[in-house]
N, CA, C and O atoms as CSV, one atom per row, in Angstrom:
chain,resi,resn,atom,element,x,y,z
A,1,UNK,N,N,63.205,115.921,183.463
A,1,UNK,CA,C,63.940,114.807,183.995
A,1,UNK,C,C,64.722,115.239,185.244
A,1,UNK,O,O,64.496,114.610,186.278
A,2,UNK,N,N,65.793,116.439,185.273
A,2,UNK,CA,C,65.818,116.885,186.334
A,2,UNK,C,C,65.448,118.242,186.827
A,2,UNK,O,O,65.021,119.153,186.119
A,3,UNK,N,N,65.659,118.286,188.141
A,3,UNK,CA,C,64.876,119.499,188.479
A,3,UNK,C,C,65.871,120.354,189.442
A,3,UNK,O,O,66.602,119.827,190.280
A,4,UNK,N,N,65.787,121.844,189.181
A,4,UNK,CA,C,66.763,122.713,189.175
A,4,UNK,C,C,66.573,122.740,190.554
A,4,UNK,O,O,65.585,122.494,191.246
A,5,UNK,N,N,68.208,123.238,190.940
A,5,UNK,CA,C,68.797,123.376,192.270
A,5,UNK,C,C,69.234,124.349,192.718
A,5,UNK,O,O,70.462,124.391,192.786
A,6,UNK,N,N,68.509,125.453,193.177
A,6,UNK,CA,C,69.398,126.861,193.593
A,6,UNK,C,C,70.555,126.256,194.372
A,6,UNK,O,O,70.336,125.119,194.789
A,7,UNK,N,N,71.572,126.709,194.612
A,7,UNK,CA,C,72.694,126.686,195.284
A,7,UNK,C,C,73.391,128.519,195.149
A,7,UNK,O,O,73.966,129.127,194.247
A,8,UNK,N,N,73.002,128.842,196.405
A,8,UNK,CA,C,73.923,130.689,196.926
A,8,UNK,C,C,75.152,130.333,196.758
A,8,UNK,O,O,75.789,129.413,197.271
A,9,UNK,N,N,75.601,131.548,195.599
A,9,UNK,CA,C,77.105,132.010,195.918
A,9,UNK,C,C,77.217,132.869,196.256
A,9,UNK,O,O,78.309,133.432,196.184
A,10,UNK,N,N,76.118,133.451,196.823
A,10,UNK,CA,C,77.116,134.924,197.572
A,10,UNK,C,C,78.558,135.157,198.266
A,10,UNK,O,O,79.217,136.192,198.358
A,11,UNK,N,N,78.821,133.867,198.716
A,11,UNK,CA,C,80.035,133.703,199.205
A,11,UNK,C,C,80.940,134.209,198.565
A,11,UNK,O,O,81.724,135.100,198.894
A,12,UNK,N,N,80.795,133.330,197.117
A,12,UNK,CA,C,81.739,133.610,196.120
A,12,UNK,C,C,81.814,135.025,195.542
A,12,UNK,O,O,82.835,135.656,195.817
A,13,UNK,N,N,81.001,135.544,194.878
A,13,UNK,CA,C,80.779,136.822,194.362
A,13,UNK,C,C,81.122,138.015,195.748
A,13,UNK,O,O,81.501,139.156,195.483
A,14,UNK,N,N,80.956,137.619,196.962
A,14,UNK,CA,C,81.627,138.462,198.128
A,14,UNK,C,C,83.417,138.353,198.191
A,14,UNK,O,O,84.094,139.083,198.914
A,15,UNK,N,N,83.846,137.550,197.503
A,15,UNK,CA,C,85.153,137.434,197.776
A,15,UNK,C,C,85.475,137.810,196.369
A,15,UNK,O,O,86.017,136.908,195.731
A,16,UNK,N,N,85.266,138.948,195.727
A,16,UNK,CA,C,85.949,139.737,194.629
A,16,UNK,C,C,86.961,140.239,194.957
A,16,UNK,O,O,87.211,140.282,196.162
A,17,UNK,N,N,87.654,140.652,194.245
A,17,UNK,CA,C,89.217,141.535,194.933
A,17,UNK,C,C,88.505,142.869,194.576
A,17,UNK,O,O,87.528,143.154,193.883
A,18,UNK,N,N,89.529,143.680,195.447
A,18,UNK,CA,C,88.560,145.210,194.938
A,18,UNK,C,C,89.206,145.499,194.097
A,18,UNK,O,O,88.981,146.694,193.902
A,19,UNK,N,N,90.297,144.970,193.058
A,19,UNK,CA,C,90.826,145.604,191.988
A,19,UNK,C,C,90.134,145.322,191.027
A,19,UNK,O,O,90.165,146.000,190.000
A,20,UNK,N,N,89.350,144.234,191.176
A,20,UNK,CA,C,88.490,144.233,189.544
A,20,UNK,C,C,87.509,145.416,189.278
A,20,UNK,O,O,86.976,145.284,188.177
A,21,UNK,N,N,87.053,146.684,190.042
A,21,UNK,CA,C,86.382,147.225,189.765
A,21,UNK,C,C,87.469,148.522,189.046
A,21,UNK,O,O,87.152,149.700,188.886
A,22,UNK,N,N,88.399,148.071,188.801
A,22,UNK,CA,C,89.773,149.021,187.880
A,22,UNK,C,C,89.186,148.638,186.365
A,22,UNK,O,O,89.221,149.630,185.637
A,23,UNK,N,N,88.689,147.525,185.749
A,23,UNK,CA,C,88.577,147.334,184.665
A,23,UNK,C,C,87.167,147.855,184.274
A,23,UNK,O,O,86.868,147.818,183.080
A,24,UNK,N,N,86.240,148.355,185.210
A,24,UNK,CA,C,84.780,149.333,185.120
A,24,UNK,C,C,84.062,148.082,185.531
A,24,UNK,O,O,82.899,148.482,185.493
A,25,UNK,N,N,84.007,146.888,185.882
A,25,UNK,CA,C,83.114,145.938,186.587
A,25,UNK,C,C,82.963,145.400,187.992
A,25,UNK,O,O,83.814,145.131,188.839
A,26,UNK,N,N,81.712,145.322,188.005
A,26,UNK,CA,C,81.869,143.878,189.336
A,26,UNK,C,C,81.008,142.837,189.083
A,26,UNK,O,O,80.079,143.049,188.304
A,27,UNK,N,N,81.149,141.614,189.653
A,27,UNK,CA,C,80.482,140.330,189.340
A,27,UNK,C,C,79.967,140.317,190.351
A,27,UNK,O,O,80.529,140.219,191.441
A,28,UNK,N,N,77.837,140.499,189.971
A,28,UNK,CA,C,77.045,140.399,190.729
A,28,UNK,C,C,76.398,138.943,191.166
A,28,UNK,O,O,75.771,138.754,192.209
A,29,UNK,N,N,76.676,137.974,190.171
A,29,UNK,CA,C,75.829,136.617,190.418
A,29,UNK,C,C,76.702,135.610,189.227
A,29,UNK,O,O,77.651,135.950,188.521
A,30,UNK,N,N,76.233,134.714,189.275
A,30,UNK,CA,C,76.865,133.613,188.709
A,30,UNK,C,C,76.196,132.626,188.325
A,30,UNK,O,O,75.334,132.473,189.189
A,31,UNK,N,N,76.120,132.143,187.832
A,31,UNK,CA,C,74.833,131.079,186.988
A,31,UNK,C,C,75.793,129.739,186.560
A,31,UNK,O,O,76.934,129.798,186.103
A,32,UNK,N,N,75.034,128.568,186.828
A,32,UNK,CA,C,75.980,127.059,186.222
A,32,UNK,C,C,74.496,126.613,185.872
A,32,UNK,O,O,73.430,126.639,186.486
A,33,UNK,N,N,74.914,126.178,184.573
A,33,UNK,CA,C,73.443,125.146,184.062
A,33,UNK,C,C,74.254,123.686,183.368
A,33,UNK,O,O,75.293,123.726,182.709
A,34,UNK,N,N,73.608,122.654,183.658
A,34,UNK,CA,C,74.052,121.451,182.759
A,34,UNK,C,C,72.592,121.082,182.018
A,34,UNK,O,O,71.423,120.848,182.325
A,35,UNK,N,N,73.483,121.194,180.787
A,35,UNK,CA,C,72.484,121.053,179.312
A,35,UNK,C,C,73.175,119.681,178.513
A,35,UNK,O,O,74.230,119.836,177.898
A,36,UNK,N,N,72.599,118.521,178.560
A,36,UNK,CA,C,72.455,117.842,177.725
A,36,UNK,C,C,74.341,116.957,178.738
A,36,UNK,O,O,74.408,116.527,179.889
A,37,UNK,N,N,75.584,117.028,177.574
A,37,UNK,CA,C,76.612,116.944,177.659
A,37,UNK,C,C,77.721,118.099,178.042
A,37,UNK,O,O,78.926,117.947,178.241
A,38,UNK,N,N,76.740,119.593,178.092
A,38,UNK,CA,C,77.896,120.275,178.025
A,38,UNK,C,C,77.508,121.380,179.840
A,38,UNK,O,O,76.412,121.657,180.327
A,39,UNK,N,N,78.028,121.507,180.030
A,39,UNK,CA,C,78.346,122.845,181.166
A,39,UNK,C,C,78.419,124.148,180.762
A,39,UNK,O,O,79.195,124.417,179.844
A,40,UNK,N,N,77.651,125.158,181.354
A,40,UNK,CA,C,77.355,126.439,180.414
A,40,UNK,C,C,77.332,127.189,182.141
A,40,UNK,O,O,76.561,127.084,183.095
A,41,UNK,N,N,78.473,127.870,181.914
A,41,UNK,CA,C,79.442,129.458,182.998
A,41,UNK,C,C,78.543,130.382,182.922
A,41,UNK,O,O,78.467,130.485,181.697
A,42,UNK,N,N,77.748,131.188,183.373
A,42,UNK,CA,C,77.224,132.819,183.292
A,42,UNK,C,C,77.563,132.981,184.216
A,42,UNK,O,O,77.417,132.297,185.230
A,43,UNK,N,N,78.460,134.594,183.949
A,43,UNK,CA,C,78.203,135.602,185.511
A,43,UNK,C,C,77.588,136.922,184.631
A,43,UNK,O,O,77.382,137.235,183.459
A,44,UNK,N,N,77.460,137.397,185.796
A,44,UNK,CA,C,76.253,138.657,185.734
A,44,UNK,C,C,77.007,139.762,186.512
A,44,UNK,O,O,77.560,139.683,187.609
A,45,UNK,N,N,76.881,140.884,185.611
A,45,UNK,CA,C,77.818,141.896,185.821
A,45,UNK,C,C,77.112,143.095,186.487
A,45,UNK,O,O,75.884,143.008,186.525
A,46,UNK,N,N,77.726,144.298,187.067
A,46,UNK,CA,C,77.641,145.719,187.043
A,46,UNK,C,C,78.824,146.589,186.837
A,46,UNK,O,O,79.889,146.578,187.453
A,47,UNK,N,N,78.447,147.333,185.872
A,47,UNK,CA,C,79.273,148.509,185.359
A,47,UNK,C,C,79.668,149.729,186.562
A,47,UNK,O,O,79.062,150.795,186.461
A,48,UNK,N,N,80.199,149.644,187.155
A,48,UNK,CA,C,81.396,150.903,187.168
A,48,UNK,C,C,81.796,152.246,187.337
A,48,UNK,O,O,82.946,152.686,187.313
A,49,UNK,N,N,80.861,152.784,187.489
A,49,UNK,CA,C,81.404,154.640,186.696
A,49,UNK,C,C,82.460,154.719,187.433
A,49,UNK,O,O,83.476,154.463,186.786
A,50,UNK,N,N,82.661,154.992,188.632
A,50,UNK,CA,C,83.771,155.703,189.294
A,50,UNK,C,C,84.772,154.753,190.029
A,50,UNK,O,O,84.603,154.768,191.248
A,51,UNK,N,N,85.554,154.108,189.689
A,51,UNK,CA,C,86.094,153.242,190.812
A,51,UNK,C,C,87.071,154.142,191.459
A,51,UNK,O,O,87.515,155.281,191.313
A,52,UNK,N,N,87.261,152.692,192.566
A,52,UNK,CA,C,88.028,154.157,194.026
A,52,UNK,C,C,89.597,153.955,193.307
A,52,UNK,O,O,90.276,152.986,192.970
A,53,UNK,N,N,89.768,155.563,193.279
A,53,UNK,CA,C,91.031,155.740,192.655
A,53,UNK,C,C,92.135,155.555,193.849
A,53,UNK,O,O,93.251,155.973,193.538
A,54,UNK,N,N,92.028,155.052,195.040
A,54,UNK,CA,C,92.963,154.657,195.709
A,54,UNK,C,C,93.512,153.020,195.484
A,54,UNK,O,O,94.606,152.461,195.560
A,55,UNK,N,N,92.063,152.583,195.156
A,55,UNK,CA,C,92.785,151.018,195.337
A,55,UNK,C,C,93.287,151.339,193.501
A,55,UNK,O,O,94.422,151.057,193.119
A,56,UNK,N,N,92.516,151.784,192.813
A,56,UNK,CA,C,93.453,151.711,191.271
A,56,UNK,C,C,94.529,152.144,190.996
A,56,UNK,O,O,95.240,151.672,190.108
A,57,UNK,N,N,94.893,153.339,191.882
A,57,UNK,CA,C,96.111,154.002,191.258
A,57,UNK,C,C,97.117,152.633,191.964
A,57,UNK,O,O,97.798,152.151,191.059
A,58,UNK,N,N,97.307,152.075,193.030
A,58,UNK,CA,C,97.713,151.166,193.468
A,58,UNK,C,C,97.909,150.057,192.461
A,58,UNK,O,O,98.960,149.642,191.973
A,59,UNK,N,N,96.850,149.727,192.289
A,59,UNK,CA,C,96.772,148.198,191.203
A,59,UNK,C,C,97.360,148.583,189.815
A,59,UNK,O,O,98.074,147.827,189.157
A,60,UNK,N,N,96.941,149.994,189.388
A,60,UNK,CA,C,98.377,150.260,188.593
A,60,UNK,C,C,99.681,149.758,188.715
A,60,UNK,O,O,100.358,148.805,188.329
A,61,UNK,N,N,99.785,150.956,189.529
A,61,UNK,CA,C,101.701,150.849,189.683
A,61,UNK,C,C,102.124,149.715,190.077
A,61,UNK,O,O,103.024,149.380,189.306
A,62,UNK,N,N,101.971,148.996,190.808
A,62,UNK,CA,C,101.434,147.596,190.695
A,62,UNK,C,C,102.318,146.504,189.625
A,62,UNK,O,O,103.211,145.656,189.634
A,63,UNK,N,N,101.082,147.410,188.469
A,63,UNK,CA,C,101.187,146.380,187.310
A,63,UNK,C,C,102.598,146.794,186.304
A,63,UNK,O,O,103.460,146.046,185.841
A,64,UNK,N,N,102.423,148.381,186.180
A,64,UNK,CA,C,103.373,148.851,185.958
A,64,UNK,C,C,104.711,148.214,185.489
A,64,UNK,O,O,105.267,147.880,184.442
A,65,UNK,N,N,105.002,148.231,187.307
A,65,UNK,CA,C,106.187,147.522,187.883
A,65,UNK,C,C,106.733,146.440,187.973
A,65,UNK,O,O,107.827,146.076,188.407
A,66,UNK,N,N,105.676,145.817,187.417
A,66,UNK,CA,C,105.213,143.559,187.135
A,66,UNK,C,C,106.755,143.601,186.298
A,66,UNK,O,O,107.245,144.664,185.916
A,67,UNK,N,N,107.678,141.720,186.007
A,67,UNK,CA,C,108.180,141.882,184.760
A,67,UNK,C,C,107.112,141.514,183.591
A,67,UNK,O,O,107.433,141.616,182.407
């Protein structure tokens, strides 16, 4: 009945903060499907090994320091 619509977010997935790669991820893609009545979110991940310990030790102390 209907028929699927790519729509690019690279936009979006380019405008990550670089602190999320402190928690061992980054968000590679993003997925929206409408099924029936409901709306169904996927993002699509990559893991991590080393994040840059400059922007983390930062986003630490940071948080640290939050009230």
């Amino acid at each position: 009945m209907f028929k699927e619509v790519p729509i690019p977010v690279g936009d979006i997935v380019k405008k990550n903060p670089p602190e999320l790669q402190c928690f061992g991820f980054n968000i590679n893609d993003i997925g929206l499907d409408f099924k029936k009545s409901q709306m169904q979110f996927t993002t699509y991940y990559k893991l991590i090994e080393n994040p840059s310990a400059s922007v983390c030790d930062e986003f630490l102390d940071t948080l640290l320091k939050s009230p």
